[in-house]
DSSP file (Angstrom, degrees, kcal/mol; ACC not computed):
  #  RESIDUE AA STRUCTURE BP1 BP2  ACC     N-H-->O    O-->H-N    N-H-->O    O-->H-N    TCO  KAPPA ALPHA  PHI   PSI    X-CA   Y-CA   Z-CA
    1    1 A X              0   0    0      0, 0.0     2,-0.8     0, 0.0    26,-0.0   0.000 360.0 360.0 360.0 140.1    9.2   -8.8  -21.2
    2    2 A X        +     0   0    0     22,-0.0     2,-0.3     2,-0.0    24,-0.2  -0.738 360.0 170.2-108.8 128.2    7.3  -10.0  -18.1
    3    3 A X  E     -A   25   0A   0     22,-2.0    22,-1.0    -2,-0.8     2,-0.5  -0.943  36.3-148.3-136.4 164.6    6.0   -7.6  -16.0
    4    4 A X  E     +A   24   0A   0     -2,-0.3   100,-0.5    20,-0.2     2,-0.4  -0.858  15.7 179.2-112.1 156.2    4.0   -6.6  -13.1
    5    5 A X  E     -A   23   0A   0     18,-1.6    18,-1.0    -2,-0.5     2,-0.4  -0.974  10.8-165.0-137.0 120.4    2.1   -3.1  -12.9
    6    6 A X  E     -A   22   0A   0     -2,-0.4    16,-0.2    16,-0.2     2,-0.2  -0.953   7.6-175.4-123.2 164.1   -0.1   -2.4   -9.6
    7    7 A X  E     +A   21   0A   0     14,-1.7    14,-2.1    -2,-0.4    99,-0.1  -0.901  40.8  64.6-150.0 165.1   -2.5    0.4   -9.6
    8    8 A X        +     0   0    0      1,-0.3    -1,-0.1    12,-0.2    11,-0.1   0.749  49.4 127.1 106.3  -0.6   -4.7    1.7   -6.9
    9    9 A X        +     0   0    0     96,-0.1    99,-0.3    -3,-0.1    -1,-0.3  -0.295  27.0 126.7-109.2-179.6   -3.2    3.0   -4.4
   10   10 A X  E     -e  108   0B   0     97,-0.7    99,-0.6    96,-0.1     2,-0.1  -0.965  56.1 -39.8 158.6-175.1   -4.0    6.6   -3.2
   11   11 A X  E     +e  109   0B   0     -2,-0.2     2,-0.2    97,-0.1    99,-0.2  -0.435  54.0 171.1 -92.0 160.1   -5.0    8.9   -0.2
   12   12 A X  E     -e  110   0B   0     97,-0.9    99,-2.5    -2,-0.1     4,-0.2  -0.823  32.8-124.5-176.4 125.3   -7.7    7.6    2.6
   13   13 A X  E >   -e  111   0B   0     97,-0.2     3,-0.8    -2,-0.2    99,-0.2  -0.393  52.0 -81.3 -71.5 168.4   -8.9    8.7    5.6
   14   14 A X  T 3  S+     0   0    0     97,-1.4    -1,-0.2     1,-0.3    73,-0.2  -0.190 118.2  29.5 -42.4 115.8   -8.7    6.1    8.5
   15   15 A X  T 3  S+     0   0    0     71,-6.1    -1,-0.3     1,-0.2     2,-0.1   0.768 100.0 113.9  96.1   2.3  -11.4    3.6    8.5
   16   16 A X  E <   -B   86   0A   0     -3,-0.8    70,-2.2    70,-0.6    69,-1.4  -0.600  60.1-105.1-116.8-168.4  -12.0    3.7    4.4
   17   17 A X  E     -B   84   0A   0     67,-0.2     2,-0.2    68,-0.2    67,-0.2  -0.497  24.0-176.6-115.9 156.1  -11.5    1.3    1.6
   18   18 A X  E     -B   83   0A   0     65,-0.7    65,-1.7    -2,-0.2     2,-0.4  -0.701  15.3-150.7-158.1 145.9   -9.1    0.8   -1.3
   19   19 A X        -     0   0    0     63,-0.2     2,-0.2    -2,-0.2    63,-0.2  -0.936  17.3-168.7-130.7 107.5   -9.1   -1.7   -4.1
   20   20 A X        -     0   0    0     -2,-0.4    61,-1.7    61,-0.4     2,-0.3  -0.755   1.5-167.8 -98.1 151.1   -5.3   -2.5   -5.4
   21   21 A X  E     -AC   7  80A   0    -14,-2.1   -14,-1.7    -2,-0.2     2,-0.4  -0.849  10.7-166.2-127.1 176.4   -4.7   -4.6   -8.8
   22   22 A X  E     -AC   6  79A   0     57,-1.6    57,-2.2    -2,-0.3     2,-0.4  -0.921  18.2-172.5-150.1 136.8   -1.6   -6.1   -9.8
   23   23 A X  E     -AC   5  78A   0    -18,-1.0   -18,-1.6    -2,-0.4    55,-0.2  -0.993  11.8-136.8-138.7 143.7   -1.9   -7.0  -13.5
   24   24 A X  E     -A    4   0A   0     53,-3.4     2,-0.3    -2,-0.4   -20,-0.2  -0.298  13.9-168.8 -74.5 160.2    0.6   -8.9  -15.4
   25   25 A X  E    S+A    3   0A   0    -22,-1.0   -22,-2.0    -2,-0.1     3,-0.1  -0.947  78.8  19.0-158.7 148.2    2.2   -8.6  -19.1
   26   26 A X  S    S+     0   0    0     -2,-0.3     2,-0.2   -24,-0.2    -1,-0.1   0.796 124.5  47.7  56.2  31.2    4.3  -11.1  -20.9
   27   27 A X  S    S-     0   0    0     -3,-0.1     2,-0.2   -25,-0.1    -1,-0.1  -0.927  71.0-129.6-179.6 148.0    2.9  -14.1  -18.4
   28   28 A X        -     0   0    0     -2,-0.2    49,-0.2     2,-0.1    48,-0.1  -0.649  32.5-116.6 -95.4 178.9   -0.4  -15.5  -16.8
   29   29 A X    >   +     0   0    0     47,-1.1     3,-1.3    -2,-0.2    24,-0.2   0.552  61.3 152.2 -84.0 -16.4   -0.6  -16.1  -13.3
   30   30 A X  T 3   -     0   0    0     46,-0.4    -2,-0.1     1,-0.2    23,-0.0   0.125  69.5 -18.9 -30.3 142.8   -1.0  -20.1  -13.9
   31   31 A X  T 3  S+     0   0    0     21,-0.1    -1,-0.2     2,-0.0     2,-0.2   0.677 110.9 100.9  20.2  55.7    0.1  -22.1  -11.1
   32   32 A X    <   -     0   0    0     -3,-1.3     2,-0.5    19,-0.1    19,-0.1  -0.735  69.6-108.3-153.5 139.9    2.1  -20.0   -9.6
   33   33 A X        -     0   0    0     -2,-0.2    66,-0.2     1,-0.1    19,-0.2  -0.266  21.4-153.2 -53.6  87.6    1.6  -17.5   -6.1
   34   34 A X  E     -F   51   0B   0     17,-1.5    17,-0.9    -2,-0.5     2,-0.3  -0.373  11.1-162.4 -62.9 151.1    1.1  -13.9   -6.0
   35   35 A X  E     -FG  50  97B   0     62,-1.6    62,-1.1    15,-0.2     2,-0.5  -0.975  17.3-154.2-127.1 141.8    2.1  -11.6   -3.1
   36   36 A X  E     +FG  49  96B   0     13,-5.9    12,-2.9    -2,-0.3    13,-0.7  -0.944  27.3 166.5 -77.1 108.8    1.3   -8.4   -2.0
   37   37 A X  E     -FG  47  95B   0     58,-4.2    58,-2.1    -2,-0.5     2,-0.2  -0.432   9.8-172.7 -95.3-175.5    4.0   -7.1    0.0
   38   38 A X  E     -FG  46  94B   0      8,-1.1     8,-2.5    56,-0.3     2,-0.5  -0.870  13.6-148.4-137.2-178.1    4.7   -3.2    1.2
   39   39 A X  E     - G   0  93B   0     54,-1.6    54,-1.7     6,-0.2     2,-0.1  -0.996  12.1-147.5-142.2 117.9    7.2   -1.5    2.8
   40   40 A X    >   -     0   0    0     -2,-0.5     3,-0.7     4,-0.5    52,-0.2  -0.420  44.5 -76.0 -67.3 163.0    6.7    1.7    5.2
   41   41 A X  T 3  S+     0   0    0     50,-0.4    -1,-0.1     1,-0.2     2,-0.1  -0.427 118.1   1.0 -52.2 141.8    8.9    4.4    5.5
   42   42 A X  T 3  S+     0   0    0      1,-0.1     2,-0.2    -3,-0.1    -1,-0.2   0.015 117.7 108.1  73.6 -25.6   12.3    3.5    7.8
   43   43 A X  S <  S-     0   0    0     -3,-0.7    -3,-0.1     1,-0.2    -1,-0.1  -0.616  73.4-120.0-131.3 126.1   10.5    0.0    7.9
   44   44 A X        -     0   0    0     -2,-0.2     2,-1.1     1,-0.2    -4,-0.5   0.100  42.5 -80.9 -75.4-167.8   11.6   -3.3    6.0
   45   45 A X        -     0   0    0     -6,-0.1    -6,-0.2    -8,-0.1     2,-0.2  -0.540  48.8-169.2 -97.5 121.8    9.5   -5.1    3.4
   46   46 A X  E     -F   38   0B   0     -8,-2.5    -8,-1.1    -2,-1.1     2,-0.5  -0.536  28.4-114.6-100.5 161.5    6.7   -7.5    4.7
   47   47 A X  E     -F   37   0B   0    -10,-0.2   -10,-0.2    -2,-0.2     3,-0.1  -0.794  32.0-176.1 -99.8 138.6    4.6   -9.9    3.0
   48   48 A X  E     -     0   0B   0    -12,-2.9    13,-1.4    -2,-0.5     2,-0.3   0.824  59.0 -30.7 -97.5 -58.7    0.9   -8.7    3.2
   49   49 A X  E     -FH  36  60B   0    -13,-0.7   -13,-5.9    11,-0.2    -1,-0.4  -0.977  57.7-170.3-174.3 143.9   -1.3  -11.4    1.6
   50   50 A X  E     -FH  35  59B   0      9,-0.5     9,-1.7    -2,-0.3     2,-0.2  -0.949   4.7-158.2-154.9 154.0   -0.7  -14.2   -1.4
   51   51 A X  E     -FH  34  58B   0    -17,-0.9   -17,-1.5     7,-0.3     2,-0.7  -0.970  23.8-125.8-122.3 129.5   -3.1  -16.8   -3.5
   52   52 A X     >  -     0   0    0      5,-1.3     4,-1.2    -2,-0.2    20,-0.1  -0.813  13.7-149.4 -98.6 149.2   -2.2  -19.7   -5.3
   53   53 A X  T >4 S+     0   0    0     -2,-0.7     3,-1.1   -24,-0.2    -1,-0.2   0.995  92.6  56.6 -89.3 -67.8   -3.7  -19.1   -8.8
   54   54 A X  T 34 S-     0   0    0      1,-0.3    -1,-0.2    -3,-0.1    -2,-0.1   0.655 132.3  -1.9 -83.1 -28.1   -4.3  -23.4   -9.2
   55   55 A X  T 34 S-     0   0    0      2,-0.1    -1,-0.3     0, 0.0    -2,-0.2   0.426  99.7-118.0-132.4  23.1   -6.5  -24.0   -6.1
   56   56 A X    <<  +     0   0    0     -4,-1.2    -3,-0.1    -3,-1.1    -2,-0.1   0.245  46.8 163.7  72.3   5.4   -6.7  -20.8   -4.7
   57   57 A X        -     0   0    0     -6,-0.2    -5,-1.3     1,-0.1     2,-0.3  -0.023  14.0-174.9 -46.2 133.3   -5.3  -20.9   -1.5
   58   58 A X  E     -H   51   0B   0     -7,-0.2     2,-0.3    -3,-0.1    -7,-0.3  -0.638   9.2-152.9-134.4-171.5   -4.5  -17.6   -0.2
   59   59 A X  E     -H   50   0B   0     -9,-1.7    -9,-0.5    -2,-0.3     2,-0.2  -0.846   3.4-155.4-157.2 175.1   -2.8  -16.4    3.0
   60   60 A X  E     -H   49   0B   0     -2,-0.3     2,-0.2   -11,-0.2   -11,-0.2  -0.843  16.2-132.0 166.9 134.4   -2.9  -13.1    5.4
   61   61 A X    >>  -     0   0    0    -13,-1.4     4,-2.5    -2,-0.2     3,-0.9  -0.430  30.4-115.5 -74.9 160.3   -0.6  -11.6    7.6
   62   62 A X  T 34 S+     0   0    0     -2,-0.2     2,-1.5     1,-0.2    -1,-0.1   0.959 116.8  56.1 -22.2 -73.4   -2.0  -10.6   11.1
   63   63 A X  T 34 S+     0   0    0      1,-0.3    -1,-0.2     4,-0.0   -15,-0.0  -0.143 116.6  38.8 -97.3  26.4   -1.7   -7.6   11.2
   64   64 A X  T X4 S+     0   0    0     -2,-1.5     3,-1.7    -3,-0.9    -1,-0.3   0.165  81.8 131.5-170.6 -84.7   -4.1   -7.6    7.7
   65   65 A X  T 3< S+     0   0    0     -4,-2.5     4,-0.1     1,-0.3    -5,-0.0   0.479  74.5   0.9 -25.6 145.8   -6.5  -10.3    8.5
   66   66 A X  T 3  S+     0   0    0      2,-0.3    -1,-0.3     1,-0.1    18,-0.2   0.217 125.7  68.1  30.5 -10.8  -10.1   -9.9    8.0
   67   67 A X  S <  S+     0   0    0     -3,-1.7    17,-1.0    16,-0.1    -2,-0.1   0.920  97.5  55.9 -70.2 -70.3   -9.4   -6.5    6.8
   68   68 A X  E     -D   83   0A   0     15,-0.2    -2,-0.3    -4,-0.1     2,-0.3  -0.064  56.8-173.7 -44.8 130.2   -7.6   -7.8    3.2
   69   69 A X  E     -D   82   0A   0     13,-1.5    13,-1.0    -4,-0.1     2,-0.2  -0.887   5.9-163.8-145.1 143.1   -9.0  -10.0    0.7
   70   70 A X  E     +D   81   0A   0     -2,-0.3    11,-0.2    11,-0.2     2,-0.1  -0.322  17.0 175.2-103.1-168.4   -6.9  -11.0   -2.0
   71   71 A X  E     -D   80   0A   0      9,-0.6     9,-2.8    -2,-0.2     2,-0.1  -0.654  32.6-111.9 132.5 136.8   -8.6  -12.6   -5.3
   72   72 A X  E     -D   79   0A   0      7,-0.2     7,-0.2    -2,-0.1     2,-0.2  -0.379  30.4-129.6 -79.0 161.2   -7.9  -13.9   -8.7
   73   73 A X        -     0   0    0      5,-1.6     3,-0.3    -2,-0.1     5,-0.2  -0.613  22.6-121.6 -81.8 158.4   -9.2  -11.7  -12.0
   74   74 A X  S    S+     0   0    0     -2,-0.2    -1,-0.1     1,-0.2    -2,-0.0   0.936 115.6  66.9 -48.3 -57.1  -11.2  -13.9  -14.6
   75   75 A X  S    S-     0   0    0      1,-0.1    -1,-0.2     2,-0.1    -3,-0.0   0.684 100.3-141.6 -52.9 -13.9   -8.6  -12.7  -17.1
   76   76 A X  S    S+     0   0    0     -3,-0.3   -47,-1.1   -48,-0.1   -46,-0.4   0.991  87.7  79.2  32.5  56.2   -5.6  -14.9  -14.9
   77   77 A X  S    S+     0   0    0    -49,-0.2   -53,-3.4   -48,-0.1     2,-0.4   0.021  85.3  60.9-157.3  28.7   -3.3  -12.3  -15.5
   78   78 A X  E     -C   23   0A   0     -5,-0.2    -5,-1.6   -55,-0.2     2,-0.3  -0.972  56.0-161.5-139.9 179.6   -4.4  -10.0  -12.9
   79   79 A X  E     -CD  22  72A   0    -57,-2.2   -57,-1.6    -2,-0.4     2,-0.3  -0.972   5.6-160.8-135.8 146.8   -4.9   -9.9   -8.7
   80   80 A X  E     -CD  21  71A   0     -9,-2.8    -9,-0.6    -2,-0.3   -59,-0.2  -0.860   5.0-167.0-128.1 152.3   -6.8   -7.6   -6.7
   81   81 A X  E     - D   0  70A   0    -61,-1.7     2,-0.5    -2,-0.3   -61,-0.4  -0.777  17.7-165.7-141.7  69.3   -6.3   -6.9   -2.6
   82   82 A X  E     - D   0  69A   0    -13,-1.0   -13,-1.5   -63,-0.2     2,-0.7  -0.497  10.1-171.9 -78.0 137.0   -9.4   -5.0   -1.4
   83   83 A X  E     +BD  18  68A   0    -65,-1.7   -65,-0.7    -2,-0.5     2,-0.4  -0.813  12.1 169.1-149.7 127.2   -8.7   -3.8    1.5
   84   84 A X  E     +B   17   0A   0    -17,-1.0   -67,-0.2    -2,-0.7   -68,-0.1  -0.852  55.0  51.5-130.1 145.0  -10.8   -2.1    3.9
   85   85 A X  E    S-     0   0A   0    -69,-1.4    -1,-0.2    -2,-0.4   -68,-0.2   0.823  80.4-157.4 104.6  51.2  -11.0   -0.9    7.4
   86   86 A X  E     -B   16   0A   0    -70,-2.2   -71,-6.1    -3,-0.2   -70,-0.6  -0.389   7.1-153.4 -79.7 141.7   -7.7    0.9    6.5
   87   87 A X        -     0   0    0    -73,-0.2    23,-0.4   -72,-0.1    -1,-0.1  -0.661  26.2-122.4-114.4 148.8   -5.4    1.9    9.5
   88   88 A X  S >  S+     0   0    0     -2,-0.2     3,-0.8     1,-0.2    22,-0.3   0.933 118.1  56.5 -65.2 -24.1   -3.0    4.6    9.4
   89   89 A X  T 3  S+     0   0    0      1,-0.3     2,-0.8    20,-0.1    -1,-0.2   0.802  90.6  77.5 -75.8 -17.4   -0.1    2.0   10.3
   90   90 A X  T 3  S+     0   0    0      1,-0.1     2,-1.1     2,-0.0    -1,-0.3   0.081  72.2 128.4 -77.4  24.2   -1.5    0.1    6.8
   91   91 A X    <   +     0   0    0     -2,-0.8   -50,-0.4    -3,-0.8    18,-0.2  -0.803  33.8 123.3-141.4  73.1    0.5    3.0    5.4
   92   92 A X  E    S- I   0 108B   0     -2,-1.1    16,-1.6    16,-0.9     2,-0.6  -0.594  74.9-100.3-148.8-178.3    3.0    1.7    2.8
   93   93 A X  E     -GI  39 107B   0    -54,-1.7   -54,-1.6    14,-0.2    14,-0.2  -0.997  55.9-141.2-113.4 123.2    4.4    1.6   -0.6
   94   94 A X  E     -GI  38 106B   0     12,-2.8    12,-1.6    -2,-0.6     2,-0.5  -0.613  16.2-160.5 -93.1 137.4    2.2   -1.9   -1.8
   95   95 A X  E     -G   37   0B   0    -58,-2.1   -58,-4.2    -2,-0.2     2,-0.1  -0.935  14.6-150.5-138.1 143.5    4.1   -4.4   -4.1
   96   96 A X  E     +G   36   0B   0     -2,-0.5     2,-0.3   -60,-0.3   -60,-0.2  -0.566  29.5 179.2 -76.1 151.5    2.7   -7.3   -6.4
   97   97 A X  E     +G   35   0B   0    -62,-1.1   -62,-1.6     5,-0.1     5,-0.3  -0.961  21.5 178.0-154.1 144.4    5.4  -10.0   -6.6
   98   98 A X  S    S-     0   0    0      3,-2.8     2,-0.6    -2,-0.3     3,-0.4  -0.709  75.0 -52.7-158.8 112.3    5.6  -13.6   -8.5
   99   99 A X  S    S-     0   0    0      1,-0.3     3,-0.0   -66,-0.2   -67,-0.0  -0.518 124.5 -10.9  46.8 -85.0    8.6  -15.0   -7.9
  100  100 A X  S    S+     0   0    0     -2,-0.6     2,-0.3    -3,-0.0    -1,-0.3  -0.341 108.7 112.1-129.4  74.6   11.4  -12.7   -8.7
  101  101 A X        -     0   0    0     -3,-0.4    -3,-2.8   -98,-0.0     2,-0.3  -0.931  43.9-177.6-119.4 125.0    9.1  -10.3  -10.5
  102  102 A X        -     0   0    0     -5,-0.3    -5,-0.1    -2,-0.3    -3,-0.0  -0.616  19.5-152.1 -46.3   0.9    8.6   -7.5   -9.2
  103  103 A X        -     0   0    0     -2,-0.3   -98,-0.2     1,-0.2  -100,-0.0   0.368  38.1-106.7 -67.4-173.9    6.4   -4.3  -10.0
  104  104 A X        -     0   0    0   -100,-0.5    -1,-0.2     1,-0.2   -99,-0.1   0.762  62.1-130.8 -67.7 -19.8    7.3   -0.5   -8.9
  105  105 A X        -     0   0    0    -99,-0.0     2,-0.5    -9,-0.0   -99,-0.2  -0.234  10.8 -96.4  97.0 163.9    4.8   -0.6   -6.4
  106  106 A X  E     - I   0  94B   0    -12,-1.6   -12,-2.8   -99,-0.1     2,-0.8  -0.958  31.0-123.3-124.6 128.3    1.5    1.8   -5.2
  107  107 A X  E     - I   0  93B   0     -2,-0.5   -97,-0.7   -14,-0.2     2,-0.3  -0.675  22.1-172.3 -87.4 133.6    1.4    4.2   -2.4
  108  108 A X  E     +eI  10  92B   0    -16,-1.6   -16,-0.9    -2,-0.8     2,-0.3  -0.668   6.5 176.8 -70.5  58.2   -0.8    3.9   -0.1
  109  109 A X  E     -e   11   0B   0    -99,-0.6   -97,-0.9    -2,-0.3     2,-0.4  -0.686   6.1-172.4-136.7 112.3   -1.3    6.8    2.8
  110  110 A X  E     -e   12   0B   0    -23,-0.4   -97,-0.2    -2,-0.3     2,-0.2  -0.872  16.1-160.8 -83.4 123.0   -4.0    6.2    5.3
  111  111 A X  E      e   13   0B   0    -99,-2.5   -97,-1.4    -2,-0.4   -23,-0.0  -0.599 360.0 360.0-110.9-179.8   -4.4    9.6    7.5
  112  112 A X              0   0    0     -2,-0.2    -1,-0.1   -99,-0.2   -24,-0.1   0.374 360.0 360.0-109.5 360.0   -6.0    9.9   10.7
């Protein structure tokens, strides 16, 4: 069964760091794009930041940029999203996606 699992997520004051992974099972990441999405409370789901595992091209929303770095693992079956200078509005349930997979997601809750 192919799956995604992310981990990482957690409480943070305004202005701190957290380091999400997305790891895979039953797949690599070869040639194909990861995203991070999340979704706020009330608030629909946006796409955060994605990498293409074959030449590495990666992508950032605004509202993310220079904060977020996404990055492949050695293993090519995981992704990492460090992300730093965390806002309260950054304040989301985070989800790894490759294509229409899926995992349960990580909360994220930045306070002020």
């Amino acid at each position: 069964e192919m799956q995604l699992v992310e981990s990482g997520g957690g409480l943070v004051q305004a202005g701190g760091s957290l380091r999400l992974s997305c790891t895979a099972s039953g797949f690599t990441f070869d040639n194909y794009a990861i995203a991070w999405f999340r979704q706020a409370p009330g608030k629909e789901r946006e796409g955060v930041s994605c990498v293409k595992s074959g030449d590495g091209t990666t992508y950032y929303s605004d509202s993310v940029k220079g904060r977020f770095t996404i990055s492949s693992g050695n293993a090519n079956n995981t992704v990492s999203l460090q992300m730093n200078s965390l806002k309260p509005e950054d304040t989301a349930v985070y989800y790894c996606n490759r294509a229409t997979i899926w995992g349960k997601g990580t909360l994220v809750t930045v306070s002020s």
